[in-house]
PyMOL Python script that loads the backbone (N, CA, C, O; Angstrom):
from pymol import cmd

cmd.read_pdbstr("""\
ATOM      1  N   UNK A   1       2.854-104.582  44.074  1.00  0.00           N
ATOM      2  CA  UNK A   1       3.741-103.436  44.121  1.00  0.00           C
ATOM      3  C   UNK A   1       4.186-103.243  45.562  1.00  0.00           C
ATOM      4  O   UNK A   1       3.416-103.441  46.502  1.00  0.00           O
ATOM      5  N   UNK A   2       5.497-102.836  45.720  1.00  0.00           N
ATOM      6  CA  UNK A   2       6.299-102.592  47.292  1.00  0.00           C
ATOM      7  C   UNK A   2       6.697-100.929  47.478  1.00  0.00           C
ATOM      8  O   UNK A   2       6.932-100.034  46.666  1.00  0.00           O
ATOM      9  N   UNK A   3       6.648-100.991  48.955  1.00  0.00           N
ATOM     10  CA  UNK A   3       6.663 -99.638  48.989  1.00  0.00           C
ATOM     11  C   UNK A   3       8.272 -99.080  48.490  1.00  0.00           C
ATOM     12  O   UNK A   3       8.515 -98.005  49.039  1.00  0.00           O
ATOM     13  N   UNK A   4       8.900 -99.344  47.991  1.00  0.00           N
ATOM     14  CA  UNK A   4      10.009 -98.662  47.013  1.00  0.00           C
ATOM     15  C   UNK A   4       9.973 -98.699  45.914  1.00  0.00           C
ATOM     16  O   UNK A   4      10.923 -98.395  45.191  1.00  0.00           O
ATOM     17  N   UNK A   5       8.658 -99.152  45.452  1.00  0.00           N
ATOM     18  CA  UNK A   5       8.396 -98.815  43.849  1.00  0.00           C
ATOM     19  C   UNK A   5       8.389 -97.066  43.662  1.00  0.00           C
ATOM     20  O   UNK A   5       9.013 -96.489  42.772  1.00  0.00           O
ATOM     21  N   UNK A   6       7.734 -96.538  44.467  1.00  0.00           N
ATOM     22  CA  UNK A   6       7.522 -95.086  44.598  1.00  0.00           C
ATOM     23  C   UNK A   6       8.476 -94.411  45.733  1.00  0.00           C
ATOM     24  O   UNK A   6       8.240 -94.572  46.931  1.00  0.00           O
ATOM     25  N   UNK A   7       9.547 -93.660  45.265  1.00  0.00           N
ATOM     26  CA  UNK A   7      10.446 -92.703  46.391  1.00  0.00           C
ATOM     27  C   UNK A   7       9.799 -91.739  46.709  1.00  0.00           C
ATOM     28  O   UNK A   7       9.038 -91.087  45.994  1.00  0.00           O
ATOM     29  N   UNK A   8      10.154 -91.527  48.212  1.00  0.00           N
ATOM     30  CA  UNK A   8       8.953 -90.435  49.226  1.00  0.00           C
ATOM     31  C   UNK A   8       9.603 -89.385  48.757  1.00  0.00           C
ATOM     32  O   UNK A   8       8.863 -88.407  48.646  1.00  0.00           O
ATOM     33  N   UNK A   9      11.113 -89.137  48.319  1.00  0.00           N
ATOM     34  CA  UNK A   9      11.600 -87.527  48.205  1.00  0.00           C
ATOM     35  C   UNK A   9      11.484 -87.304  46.606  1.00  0.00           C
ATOM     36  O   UNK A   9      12.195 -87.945  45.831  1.00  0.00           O
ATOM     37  N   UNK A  10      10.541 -86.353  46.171  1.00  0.00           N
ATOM     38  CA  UNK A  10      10.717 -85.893  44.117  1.00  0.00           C
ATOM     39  C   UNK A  10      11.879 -84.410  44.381  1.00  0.00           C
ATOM     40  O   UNK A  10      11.833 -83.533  45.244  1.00  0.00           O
ATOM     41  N   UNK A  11      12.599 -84.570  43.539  1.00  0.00           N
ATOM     42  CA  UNK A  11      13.159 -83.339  43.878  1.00  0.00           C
ATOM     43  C   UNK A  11      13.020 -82.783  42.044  1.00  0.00           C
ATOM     44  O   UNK A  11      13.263 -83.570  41.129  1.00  0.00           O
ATOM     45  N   UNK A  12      12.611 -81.378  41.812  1.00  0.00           N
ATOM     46  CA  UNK A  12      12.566 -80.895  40.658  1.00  0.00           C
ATOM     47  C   UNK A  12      13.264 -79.918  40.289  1.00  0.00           C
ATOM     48  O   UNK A  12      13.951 -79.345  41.136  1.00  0.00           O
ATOM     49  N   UNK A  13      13.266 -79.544  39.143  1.00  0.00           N
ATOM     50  CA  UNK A  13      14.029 -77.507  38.829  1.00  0.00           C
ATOM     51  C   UNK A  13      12.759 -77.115  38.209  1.00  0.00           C
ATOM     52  O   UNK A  13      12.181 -77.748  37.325  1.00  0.00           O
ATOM     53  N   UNK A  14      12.301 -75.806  38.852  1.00  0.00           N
ATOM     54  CA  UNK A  14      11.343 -74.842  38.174  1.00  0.00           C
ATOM     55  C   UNK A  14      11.984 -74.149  37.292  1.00  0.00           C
ATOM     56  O   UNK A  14      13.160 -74.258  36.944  1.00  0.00           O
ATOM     57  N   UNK A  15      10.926 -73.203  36.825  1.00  0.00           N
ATOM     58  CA  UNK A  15      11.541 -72.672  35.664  1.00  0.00           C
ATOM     59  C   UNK A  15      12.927 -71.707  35.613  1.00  0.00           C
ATOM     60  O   UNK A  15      13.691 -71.571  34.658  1.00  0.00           O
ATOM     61  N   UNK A  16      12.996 -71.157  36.785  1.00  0.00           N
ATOM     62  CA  UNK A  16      13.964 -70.217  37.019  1.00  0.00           C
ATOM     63  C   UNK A  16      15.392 -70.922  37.562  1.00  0.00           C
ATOM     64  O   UNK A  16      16.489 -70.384  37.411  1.00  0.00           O
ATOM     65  N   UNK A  17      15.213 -72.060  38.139  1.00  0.00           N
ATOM     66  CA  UNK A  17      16.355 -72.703  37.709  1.00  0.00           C
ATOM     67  C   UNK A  17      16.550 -73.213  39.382  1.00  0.00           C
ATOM     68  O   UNK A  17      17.455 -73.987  39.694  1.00  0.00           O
ATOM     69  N   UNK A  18      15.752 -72.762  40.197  1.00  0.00           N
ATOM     70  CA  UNK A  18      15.636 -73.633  41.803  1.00  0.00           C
ATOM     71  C   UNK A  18      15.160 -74.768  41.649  1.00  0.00           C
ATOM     72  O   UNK A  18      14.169 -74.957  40.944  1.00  0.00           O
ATOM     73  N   UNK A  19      16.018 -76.068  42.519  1.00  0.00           N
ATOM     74  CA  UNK A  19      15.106 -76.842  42.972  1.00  0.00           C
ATOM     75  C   UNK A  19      14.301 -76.703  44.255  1.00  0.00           C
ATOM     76  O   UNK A  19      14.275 -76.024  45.281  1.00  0.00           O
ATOM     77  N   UNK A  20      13.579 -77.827  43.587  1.00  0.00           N
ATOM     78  CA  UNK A  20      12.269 -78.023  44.851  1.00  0.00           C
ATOM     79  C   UNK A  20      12.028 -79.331  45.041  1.00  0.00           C
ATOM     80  O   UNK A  20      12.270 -80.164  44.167  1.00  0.00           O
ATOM     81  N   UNK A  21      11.530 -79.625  46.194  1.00  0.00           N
ATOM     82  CA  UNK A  21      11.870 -80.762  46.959  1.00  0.00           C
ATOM     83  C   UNK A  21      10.379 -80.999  47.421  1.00  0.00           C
ATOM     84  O   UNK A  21       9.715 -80.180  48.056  1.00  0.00           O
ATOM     85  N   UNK A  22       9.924 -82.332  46.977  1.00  0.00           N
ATOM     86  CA  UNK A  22       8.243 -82.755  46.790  1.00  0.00           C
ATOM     87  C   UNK A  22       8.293 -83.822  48.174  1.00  0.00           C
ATOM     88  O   UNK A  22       9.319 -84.500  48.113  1.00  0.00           O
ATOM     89  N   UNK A  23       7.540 -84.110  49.274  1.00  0.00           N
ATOM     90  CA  UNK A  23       7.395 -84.810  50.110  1.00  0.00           C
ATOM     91  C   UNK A  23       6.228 -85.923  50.133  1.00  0.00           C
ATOM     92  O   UNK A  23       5.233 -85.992  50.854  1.00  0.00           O
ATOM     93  N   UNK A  24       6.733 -86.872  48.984  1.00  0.00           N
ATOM     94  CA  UNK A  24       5.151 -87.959  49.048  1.00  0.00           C
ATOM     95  C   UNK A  24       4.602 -88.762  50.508  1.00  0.00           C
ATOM     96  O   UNK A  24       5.166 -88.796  51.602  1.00  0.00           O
ATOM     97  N   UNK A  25       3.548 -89.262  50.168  1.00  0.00           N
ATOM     98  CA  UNK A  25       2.801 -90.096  51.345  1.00  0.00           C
ATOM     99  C   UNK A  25       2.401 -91.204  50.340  1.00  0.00           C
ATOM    100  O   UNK A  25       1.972 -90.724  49.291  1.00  0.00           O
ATOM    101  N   UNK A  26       2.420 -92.277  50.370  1.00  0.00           N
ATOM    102  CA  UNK A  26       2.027 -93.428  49.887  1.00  0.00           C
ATOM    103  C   UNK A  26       0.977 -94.498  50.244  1.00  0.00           C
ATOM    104  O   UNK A  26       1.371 -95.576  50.687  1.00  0.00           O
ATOM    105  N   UNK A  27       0.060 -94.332  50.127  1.00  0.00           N
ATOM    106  CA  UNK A  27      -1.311 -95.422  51.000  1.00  0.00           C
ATOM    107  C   UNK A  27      -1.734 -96.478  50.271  1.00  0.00           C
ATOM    108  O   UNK A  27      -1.623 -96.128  49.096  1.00  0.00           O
ATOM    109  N   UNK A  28      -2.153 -97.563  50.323  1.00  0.00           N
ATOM    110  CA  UNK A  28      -2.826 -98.355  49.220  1.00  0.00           C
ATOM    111  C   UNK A  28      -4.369 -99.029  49.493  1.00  0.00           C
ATOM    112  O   UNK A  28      -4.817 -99.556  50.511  1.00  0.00           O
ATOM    113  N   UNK A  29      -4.865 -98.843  48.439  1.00  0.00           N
ATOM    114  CA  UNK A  29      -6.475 -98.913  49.068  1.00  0.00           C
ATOM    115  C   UNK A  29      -6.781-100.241  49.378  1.00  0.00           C
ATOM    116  O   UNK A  29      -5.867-100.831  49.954  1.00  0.00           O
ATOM    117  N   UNK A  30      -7.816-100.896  49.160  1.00  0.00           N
ATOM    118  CA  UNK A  30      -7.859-102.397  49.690  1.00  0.00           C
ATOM    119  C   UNK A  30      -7.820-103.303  48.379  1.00  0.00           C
ATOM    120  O   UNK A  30      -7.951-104.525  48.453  1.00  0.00           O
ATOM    121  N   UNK A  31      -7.613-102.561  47.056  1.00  0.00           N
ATOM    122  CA  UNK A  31      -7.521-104.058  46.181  1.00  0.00           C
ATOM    123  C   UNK A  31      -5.396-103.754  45.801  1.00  0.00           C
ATOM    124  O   UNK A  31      -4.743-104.217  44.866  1.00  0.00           O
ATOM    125  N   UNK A  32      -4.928-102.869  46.921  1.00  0.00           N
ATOM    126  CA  UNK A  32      -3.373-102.952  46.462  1.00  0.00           C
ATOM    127  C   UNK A  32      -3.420-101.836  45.436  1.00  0.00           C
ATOM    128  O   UNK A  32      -2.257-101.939  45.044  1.00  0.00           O
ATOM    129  N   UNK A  33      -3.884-100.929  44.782  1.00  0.00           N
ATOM    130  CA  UNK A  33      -3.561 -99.873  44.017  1.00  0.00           C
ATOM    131  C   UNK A  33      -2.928 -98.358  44.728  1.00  0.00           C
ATOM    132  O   UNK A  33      -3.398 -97.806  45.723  1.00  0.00           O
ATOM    133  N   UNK A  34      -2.153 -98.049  44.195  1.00  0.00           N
ATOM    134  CA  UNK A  34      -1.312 -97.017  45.347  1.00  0.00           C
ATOM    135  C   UNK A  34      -1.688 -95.530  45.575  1.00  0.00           C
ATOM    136  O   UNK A  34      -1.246 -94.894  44.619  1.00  0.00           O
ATOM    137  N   UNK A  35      -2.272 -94.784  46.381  1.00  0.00           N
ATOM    138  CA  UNK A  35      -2.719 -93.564  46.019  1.00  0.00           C
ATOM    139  C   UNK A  35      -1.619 -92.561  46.943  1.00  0.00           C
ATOM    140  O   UNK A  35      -1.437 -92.576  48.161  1.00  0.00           O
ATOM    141  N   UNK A  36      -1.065 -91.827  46.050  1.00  0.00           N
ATOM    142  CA  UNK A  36       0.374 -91.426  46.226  1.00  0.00           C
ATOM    143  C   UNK A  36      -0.163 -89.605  46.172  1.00  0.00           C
ATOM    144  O   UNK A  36      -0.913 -89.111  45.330  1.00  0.00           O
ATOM    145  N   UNK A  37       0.512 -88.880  47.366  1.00  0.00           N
ATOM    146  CA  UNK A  37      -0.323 -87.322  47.354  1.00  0.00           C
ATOM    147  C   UNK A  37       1.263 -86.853  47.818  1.00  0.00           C
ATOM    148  O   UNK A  37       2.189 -87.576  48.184  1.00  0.00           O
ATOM    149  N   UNK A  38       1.223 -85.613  47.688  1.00  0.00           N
ATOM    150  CA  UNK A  38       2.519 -84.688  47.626  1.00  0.00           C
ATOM    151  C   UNK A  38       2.747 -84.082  48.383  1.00  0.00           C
ATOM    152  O   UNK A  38       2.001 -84.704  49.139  1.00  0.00           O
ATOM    153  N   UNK A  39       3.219 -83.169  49.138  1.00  0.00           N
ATOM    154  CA  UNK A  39       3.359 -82.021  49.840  1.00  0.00           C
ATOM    155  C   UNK A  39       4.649 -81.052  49.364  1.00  0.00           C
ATOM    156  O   UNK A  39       5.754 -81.283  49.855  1.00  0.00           O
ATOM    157  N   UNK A  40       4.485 -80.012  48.442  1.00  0.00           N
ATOM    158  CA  UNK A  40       5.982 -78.791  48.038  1.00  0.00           C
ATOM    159  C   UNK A  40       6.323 -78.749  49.530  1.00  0.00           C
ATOM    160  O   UNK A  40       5.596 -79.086  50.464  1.00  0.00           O
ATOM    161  N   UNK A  41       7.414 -78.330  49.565  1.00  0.00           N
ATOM    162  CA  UNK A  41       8.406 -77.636  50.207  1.00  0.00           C
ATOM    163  C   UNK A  41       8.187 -76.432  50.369  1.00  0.00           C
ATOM    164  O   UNK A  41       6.989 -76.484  50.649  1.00  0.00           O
ATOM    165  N   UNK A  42       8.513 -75.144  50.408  1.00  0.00           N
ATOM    166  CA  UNK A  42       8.391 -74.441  51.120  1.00  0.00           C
ATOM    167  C   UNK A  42       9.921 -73.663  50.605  1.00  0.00           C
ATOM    168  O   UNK A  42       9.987 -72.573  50.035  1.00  0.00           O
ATOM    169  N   UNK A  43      10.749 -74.291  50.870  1.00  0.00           N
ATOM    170  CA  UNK A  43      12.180 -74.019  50.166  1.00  0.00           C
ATOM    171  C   UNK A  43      12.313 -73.889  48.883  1.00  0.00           C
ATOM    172  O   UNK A  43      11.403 -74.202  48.115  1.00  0.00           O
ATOM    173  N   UNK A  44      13.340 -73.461  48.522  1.00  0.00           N
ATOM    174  CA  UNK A  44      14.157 -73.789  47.294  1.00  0.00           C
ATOM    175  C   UNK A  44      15.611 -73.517  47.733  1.00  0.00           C
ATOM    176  O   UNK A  44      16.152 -72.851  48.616  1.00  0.00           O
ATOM    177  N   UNK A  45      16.113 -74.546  46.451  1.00  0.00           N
ATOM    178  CA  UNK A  45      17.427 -75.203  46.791  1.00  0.00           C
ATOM    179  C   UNK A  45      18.467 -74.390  45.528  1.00  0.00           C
ATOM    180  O   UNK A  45      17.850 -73.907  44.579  1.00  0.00           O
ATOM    181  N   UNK A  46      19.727 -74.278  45.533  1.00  0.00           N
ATOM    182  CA  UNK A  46      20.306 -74.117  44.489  1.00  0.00           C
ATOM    183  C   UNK A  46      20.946 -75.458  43.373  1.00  0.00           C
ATOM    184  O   UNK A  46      21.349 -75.404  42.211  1.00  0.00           O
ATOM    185  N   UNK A  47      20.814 -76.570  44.315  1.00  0.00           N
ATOM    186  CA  UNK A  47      21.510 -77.981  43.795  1.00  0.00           C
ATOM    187  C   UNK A  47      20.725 -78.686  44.473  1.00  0.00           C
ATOM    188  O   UNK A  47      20.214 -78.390  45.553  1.00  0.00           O
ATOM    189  N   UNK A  48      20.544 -80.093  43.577  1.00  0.00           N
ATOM    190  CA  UNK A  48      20.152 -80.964  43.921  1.00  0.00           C
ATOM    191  C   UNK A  48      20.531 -81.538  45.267  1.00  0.00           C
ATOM    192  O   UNK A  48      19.678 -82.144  45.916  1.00  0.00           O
ATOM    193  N   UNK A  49      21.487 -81.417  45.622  1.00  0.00           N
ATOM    194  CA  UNK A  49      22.430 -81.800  46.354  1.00  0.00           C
ATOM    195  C   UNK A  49      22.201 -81.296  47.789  1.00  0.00           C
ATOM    196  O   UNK A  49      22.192 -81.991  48.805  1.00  0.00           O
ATOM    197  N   UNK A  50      21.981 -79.711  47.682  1.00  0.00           N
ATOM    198  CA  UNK A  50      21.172 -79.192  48.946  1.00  0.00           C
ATOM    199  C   UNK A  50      19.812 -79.683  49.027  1.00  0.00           C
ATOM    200  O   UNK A  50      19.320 -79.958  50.121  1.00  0.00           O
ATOM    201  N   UNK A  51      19.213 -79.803  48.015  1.00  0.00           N
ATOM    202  CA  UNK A  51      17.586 -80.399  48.476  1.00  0.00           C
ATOM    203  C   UNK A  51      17.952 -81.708  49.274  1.00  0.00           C
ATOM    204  O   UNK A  51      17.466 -82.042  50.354  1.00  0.00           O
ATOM    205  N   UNK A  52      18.959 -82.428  48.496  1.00  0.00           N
ATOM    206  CA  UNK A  52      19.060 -83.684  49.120  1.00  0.00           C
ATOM    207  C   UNK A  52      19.412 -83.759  51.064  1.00  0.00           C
ATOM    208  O   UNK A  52      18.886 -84.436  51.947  1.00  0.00           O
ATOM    209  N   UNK A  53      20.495 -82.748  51.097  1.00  0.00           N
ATOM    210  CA  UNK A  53      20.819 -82.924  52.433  1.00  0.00           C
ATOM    211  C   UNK A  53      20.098 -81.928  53.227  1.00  0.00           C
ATOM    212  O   UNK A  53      20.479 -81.642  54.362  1.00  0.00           O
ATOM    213  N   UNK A  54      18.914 -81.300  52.600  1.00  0.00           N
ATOM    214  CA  UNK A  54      17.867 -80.357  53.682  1.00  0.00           C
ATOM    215  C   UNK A  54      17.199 -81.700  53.725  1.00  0.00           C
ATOM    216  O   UNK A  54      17.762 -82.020  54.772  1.00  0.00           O
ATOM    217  N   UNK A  55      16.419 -82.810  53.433  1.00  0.00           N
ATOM    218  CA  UNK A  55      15.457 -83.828  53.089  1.00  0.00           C
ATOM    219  C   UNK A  55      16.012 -84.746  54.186  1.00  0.00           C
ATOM    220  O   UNK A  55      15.241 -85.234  55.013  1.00  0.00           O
ATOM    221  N   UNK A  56      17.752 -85.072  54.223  1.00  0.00           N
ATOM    222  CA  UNK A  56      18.241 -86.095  54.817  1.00  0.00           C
ATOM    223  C   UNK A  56      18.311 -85.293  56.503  1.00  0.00           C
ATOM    224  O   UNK A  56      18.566 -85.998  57.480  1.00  0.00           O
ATOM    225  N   UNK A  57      18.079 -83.931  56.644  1.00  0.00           N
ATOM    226  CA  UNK A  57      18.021 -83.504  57.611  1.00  0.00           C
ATOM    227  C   UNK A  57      16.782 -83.167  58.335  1.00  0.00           C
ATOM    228  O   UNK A  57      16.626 -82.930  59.533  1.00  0.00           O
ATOM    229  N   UNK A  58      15.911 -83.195  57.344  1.00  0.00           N
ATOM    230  CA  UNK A  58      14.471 -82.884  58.196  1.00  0.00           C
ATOM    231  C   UNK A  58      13.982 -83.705  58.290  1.00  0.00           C
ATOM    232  O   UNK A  58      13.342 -83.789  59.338  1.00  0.00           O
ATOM    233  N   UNK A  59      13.904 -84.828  57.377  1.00  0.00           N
ATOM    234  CA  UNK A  59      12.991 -85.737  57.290  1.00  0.00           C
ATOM    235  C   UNK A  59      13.874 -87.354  57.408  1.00  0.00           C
ATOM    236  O   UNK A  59      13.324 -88.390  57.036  1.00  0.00           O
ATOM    237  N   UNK A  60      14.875 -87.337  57.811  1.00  0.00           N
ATOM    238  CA  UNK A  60      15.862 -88.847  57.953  1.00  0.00           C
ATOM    239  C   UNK A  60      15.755 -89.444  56.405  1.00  0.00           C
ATOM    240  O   UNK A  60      15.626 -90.627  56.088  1.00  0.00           O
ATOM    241  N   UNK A  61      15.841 -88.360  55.590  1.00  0.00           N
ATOM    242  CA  UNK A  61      15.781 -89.111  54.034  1.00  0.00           C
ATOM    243  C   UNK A  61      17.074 -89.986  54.150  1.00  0.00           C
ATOM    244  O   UNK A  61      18.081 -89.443  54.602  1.00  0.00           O
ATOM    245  N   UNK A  62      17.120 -91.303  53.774  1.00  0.00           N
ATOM    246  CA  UNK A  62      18.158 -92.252  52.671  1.00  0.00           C
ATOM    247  C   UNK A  62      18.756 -91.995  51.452  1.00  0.00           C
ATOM    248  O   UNK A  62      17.978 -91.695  50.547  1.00  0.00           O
ATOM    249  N   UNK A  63      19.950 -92.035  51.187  1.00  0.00           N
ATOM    250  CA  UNK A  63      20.413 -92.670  50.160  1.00  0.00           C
ATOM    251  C   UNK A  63      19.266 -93.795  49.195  1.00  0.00           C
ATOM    252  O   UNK A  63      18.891 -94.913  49.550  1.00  0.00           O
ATOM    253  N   UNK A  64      18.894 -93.035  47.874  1.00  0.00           N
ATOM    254  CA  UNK A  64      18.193 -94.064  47.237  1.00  0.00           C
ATOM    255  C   UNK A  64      16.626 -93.685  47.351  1.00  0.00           C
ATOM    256  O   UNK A  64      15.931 -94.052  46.403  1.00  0.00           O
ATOM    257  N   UNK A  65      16.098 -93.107  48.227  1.00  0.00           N
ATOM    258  CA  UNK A  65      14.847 -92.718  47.931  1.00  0.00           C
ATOM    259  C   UNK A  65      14.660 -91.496  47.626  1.00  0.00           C
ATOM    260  O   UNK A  65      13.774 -90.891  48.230  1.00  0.00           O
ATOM    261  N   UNK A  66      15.517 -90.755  46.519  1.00  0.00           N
ATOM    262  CA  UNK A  66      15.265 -89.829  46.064  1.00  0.00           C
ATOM    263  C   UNK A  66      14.686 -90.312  44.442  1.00  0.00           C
ATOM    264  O   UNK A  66      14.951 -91.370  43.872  1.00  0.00           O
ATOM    265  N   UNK A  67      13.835 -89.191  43.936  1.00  0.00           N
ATOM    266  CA  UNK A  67      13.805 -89.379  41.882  1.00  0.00           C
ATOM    267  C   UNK A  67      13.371 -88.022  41.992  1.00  0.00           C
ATOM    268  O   UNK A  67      12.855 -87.422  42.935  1.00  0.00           O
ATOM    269  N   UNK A  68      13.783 -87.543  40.467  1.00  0.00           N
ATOM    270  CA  UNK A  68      13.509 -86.794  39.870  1.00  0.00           C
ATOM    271  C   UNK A  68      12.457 -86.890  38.716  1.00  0.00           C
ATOM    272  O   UNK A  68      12.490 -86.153  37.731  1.00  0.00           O
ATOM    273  N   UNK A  69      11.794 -87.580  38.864  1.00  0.00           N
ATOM    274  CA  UNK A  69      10.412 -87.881  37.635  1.00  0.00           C
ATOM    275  C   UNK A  69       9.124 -88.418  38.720  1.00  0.00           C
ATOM    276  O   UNK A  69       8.020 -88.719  38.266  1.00  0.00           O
TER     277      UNK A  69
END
""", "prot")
cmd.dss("prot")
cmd.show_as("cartoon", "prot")
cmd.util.cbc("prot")
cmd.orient("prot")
């Protein structure tokens, strides 16, 4: 497995209808299995679209390492 199997930015909608914007860390132990931990945000967004360009602004997010699952 490569490290773009898993995208560092999750972006979600809670129930009320904000998104939220998940900040992974990706490590792999020594037989290669991936142990993947989260950090919420702090924010909420009205569009995907703002999570995306708060992410591409705080954190130098890319094009492409975003998912929503």
């Amino acid at each position: 497995m490569h490290d773009d199997a898993i995208r560092p930015f999750l972006i979600n909608q809670d129930a009320e209808g904000h998104f939220r914007l998940t900040v992974r860390d990706v490590r792999y132990n020594s037989q290669g299995y991936p142990i993947v931990t989260g950090v919420m945000q702090g924010e909420f967004f009205k569009t995907a679209a703002a999570a995306k360009t708060w992410a591409r602004d705080n954190f130098n997010a890319k094009a492409g390492q975003y998912s929503s699952k």
